[in-house]
C-alpha positions, 0 to 999 in steps of 0.5 A: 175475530180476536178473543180473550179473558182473564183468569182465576187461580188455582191449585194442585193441577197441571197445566193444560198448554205445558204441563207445569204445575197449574195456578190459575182457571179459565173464568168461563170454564168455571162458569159453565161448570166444566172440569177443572182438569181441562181449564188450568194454565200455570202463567197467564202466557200459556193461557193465552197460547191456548186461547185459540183452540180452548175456546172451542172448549166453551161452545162444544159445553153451550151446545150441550147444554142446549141439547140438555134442555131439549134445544130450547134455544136450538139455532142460536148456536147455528154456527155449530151446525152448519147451515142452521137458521135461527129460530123465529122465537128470539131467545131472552136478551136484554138488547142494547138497540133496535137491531134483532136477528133474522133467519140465515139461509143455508151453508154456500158450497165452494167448489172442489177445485179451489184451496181451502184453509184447514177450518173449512171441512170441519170448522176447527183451525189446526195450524194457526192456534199453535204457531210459532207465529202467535208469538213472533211477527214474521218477516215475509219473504218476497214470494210471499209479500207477492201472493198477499198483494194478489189476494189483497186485490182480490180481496179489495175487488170482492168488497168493491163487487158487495159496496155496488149492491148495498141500497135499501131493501136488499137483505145483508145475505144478498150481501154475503152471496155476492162476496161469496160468489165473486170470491171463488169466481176469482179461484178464493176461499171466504176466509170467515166461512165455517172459521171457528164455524162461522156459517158466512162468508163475511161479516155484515155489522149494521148500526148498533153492531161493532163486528162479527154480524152474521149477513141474514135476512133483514132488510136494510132500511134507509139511514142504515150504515153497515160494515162489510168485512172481507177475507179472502184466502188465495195461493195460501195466504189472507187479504182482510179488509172492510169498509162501512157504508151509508144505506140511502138518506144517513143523519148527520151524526151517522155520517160523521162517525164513518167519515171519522172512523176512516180518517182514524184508519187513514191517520193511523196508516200515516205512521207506519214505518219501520221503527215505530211501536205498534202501540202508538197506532192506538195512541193515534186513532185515540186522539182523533176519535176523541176530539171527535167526542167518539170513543174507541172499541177495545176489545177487538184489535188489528192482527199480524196476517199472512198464511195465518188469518190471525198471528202476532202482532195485535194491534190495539187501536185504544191509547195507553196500550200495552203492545209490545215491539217495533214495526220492521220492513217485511211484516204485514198486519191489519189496523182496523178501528171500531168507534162508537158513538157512544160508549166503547163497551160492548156485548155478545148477542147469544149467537156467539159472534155479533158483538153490539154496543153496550148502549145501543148507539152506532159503530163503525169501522174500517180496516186495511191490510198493510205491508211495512216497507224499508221507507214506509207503508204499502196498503195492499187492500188500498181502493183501486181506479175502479171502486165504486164513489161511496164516500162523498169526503174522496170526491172533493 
């Protein structure tokens, strides 16, 4: 759930993140005519820390606009409104694939007594936007490397409970009421719920979609892959991990691209160590899609974890990125590679989340959430004895 732009210049305001004179305005506040007061940043580095919390900026104008034209496209910014469906008519979208949205079912409750981030009554994340920790990765102290690996375990037995249900015929939100469930059954609050207002507990991509896909319900359909993408929060910290899965009978060329994209995330956690740049990981999971004939996503990347869903360092999976710094003993950080069969752009289908590719084709992805060592890696979203066989490469 990472985002970003660049942005235009300007003159004669003040900066919104520190006050200094201001040089440059957000693209998309231009775009959707807002005042140009609440858009300018004077260095590209403060548009940047403001990301986080500016963006709200832009989907608070959108459902304006929609409340203007009398909610000609009411639904379609449902994660506003929390609960909402989508609309049987489908706005106008030139769509990439044969994918198309279904209606959502109503916002699941999580009970009282269970710890909650601070996104989870309103919708808006309050601490992490403006944390030192967006720009400096934290070295995790023992106490809290011990609660990551309990909810790292959670987290990898609530996508174990989802991988025992998905067959054709079940609808993707069956799908995210068994995370849902078996997360607080486990005292865990869905990290994706009501995050940034995100009406789910989790994400489920199917085919065309890279990341982000809001479970509804469609059904899914043999030769289907989706990706199921888990978040717990747990003794105030995060666990991420997803994997992708095969629906029924899957073609040739489905199945190569999952079993690539794992060995992506497999090859890129092999380098892992204290000492190594992060952006070598990008170089790595390049080199092997590519020999595949696949190409890398580029606009979403792995992320720093901890009491922040999302912190430094990012963590690009493409080659010849611009990250900066080392890995050091003590940090822990998601890698998450989405590859495509086609081509690595994508679009935004006008929900606000499901992110698609641009021609349609399939993607995958898989992701861990990893802690450096003073010798290596522990991957503490690793698969346990008891995780379902889903991958016919694992048992041979």
């Amino acid at each position: 759930m990472a985002g970003g732009s660049d942005v235009t210049e300007v003159s004669s305001l003040s900066c919104v993140q520190c006050g200094k004179p201001a040089h440059l305005q957000c693209p998309k506040c231009m775009e959707l005519k807002l005042p140009r007061e609440g858009a300018a940043f004077c260095t590209q580095d403060c548009f940047k820390a403001s990301w986080s919390s500016h963006k709200s900026v832009h989907l608070k104008a959108k459902l304006s606009q929609l409340d203007a034209l009398g909610g000609q496209n009411d639904g379609w910014l449902y994660c506003l409104r929390r609960g909402q469906a989508r609309t049987p008519k489908l706005p106008h979208f030139d769509w990439t694939g044969m994918l198309r949205p279904y209606p959502i079912s109503p916002y699941r409750v999580v009970p009282d007594h269970i710890d909650k981030p601070d996104w989870a009554v309103d919708g808006i994340p309050k601490i992490e936007p403006n944390s030192d920790l967006q720009h400096v990765v934290e070295i995790k102290t023992s106490d809290q490397i011990q609660r990551l690996r309990e909810t790292c375990r959670i987290a990898r037995e609530v996508l174990d409970a989802a991988a025992r249900v998905i067959r054709p015929g079940i609808i993707t939100d069956e799908i995210d009421r068994v995370v849902h469930e078996a997360t607080t059954a486990a005292g865990g609050y869905p990290s994706p719920l009501n995050y940034h207002f995100f009406p789910k507990s989790c994400c489920t991509s199917v085919n065309e979609v890279i990341c982000h896909g809001i479970p509804d319900a469609r059904k899914l359909e043999d030769g289907d892959i989706v990706n199921v993408d888990v978040t717990v929060y747990y003794k105030g910290v995060h666990g991420d991990l997803n994997e992708t899965f095969f629906v029924g009978n899957v073609d040739e060329a489905s199945q190569q691209l999952v079993r690539c994209t794992y060995e992506c995330l497999e090859k890129a956690i092999s380098i892992v160590k204290p000492g190594v740049r992060f952006r070598e990981v990008g170089e790595v999971i390049n080199r092997h899609a590519t020999m595949s004939g696949l190409s890398v996503v580029k606009s979403y990347c792995g992320h720093g974890i901890g009491e922040l869903f999302h912190c430094a360092p990012n963590i690009p999976h493409y080659g010849r990125n611009k990250a900066v710094g080392v890995m050091k003993a003590g940090q822990t950080f998601t890698i998450e590679p989405m590859i495509n069969t086609g081509v690595w752009r994508d679009r935004m289908w006008p929900d606000g989340w499901t992110a698609v590719t641009e021609d349609g084709k399939r993607s995958a992805q898989f992701e861990h959430t990893l802690l450096v060592t003073e010798t290596g890696v522990e991957v503490l979203t690793a698969r346990l004895p008891s995780s379902p066989s889903v991958f016919p490469w694992l048992n041979a």
